[in-house]
N, C-alpha and C positions, 0 to 999 in steps of 0.2 A: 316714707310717707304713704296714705292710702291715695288713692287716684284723688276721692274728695278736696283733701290736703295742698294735693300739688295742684288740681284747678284752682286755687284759693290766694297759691302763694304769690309772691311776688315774681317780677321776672328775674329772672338772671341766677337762679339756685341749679345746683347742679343736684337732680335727686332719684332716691331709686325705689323702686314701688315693685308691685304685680299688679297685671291683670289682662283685660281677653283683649286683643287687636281682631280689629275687622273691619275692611273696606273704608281702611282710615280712618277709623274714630277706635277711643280706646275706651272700654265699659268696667264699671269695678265689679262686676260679677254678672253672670248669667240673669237675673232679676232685672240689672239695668238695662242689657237690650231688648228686655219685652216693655220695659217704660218708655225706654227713647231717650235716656241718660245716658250722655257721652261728652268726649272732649277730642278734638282733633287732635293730628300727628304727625309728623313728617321727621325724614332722615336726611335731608337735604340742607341743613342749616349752613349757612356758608361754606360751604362746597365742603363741608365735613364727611369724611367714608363714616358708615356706621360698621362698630366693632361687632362681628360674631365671638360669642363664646362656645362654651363645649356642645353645642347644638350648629352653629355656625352659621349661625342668622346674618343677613344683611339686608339695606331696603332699598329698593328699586325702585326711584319717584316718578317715575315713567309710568309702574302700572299701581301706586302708594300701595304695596303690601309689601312684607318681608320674601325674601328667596331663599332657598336654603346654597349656601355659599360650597358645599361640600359637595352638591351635583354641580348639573351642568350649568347652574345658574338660572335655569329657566326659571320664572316664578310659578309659586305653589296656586294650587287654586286658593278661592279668595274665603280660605275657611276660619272660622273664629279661633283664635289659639290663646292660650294662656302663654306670656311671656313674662320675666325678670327684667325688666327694665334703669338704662339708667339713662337720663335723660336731662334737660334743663329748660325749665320756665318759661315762658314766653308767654306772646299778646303776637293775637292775628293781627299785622296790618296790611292786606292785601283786598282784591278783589273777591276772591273766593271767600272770603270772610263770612261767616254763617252770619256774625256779628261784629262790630269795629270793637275793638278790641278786646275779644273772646279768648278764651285761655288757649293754649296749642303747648304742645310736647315735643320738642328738639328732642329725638331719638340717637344718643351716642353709641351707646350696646346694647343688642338685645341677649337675652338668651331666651329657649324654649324651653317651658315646663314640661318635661316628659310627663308619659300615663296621666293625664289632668286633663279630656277630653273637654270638651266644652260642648254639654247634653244640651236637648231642646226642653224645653218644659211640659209636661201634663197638665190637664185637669186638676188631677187631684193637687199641683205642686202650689195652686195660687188660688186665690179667691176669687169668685167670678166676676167680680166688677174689676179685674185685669188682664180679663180676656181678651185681646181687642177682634179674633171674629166671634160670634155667636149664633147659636141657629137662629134661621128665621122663624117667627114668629105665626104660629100655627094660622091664627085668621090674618094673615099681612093679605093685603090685595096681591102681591106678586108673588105668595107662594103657589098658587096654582101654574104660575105662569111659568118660572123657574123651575118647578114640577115637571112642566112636560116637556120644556129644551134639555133639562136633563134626560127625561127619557128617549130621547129623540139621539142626544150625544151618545151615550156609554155604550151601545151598541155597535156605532159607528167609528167607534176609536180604536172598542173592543175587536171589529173585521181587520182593520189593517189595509183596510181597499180606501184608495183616496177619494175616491169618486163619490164615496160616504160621508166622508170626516173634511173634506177639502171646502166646501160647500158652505159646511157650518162654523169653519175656520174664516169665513170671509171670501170664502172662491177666489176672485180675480184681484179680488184685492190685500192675501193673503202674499206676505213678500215671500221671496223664492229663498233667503235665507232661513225665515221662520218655516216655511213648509220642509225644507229638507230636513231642520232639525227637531220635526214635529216626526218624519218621517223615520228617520234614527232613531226617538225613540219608542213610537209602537210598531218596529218593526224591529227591533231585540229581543232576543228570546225573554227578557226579564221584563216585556212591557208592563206599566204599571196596571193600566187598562185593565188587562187578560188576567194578569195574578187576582187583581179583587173581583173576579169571579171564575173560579176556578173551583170553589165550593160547590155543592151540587144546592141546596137552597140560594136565594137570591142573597145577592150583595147586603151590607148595610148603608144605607146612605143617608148623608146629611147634606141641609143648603143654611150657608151657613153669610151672614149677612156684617159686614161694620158695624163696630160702637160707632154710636153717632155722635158721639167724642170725637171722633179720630174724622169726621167731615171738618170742611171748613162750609162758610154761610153759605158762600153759591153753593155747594153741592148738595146743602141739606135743604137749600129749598127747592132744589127740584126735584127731589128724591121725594120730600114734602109735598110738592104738587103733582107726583104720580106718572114726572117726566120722563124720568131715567132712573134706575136702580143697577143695580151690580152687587153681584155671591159667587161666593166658592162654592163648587159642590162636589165633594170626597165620595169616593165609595172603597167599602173595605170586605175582605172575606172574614175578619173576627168577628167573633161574635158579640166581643165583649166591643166595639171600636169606638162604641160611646164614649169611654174616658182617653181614649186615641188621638182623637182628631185634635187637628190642629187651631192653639187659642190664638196665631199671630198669622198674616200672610206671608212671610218669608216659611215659613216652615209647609205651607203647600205650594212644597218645589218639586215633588216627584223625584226628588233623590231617591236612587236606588237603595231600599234595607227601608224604605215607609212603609208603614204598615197598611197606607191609601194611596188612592189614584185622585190626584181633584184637576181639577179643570177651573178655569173662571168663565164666567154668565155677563157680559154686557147686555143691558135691554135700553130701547130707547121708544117713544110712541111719535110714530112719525105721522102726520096727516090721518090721524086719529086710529092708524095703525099700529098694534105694538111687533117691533121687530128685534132680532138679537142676534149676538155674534159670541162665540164662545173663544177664548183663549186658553193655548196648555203653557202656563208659565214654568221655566226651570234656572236652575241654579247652577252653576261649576260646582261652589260652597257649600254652606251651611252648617245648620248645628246637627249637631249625633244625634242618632240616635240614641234615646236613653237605655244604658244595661243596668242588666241584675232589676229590674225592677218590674220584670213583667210586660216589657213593652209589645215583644213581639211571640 
């Protein structure tokens, strides 16, 4: 069956499909998780072990991803995989339920699809109206504003000195988890920071703001009334990094092999003050880097 099929079917079929696992939902191709099309999964079905095959997959409902059974067990990071599945039907009845009686996948065997990465998407791979960030828009009231917190950040991420970057992280209110592991990483030799400018011309940068699709009401009316607003802002040393950047938020994770550095921009206007807090969001996971296509 295709993934479609088996959301569709009845319960209790015992069936075998492809397709990508990740973070507990299963997507029928690279296209569905830039939509937001998926169907839950679990390998825990009545205290059933789930069978590895010649990759020797098994799933750990403690952290719901696959392990690979052939090390030490530890689970993999939480990265999107193509798997062979065989699984059987079901109907969410729990709390966790997305929905009362929503489809879910009893996971019996998996196997792993070798060489069948699971790319991120380009520009050029989809139409713009399924981007879901895009730039901000040249006359927005808050692109001057997001203009100059950016300019204010990349410098200071790009030193390495906290006493810069700490500040605009939130200072005191910045937890000592997220700081150490803000610290980790612009202080590796591969900081994302320092590489997108390492060119001798300036960076290229984008501020790159939500479809406003992807708000719900409260957030688009206060976004609307001028309250608060929130962008990513990428910088890269391509030249080309125009058709680069990223059309989803998971994909500005500053995984290592990006061809950008982003950050996120909180603003809020407080007692007719505008003020703001930057975030560096990362990932264990994620999707690949795309080859052979020019990416990097």
């Amino acid at each position: 069956m295709t993934l479609a099929e088996a959301a569709a079917a009845q319960a209790g079929l015992c069936v075998r499909l492809e397709a990508i696992a990740w973070n507990g939902r299963l997507y029928a191709d690279v296209d569905a998780i830039y939509a937001g099309v998926s169907i839950a999964y679990r390998g825990d079905a009545a205290g059933r072990s789930v069978r590895g095959g010649p990759a020797r997959m098994a799933f750990d409902p403690a952290s719901r991803d696959f392990v690979d059974a052939g090390s030490s067990g530890a689970p993999l990071a939480p990265m999107p995989q193509w798997l062979r599945l065989t699984a059987l039907t079901a109907r969410c009845a729990s709390v966790q339920c997305a929905a009362d009686a929503a489809p879910v996948l009893d996971i019996v065997a998996a196997d792993r699809v070798r060489d069948r990465p699971v790319e991120r998407l380009l520009r050029a791979d989809v139409a713009p109206a399924a981007w879901k960030l895009r730039p901000l828009a040249a006359d927005s009231p808050w692109a001057a504003r997001f203009g100059a917190a950016a300019d204010a950040l990349f410098p200071a991420l790009r030193s390495r000195d906290p006493q810069q970057w700490v500040p605009l992280l939130g200072g005191r209110w910045l937890a000592a988890a997220d700081r150490a592991r803000v610290e980790r990483l612009i202080g590796a030799r591969s900081n994302p920071f320092f590489a997108a400018s390492r060119a001798r011309e300036k960076p290229q940068r984008v501020i790159l703001g939500w479809d406003a699709a992807t708000l719900d009401v409260g957030e688009r009316a206060l976004v609307d009334a001028g309250q608060v607003a929130e962008a990513i802002i990428c910088w890269s040393q391509h030249a080309d990094a125009e058709r680069l950047w990223p059309i989803a938020a998971f994909d500005a994770d500053n995984r290592p092999g990006r061809p950008y550095a982003c950050a996120r921009i909180a603003y809020s206007i407080r007692g007719g003050e505008p003020q703001w807090r930057a975030f560096i969001d990362q990932a264990e996971g994620g999707l690949a880097e795309p080859q052979n296509r020019g990416a990097i």
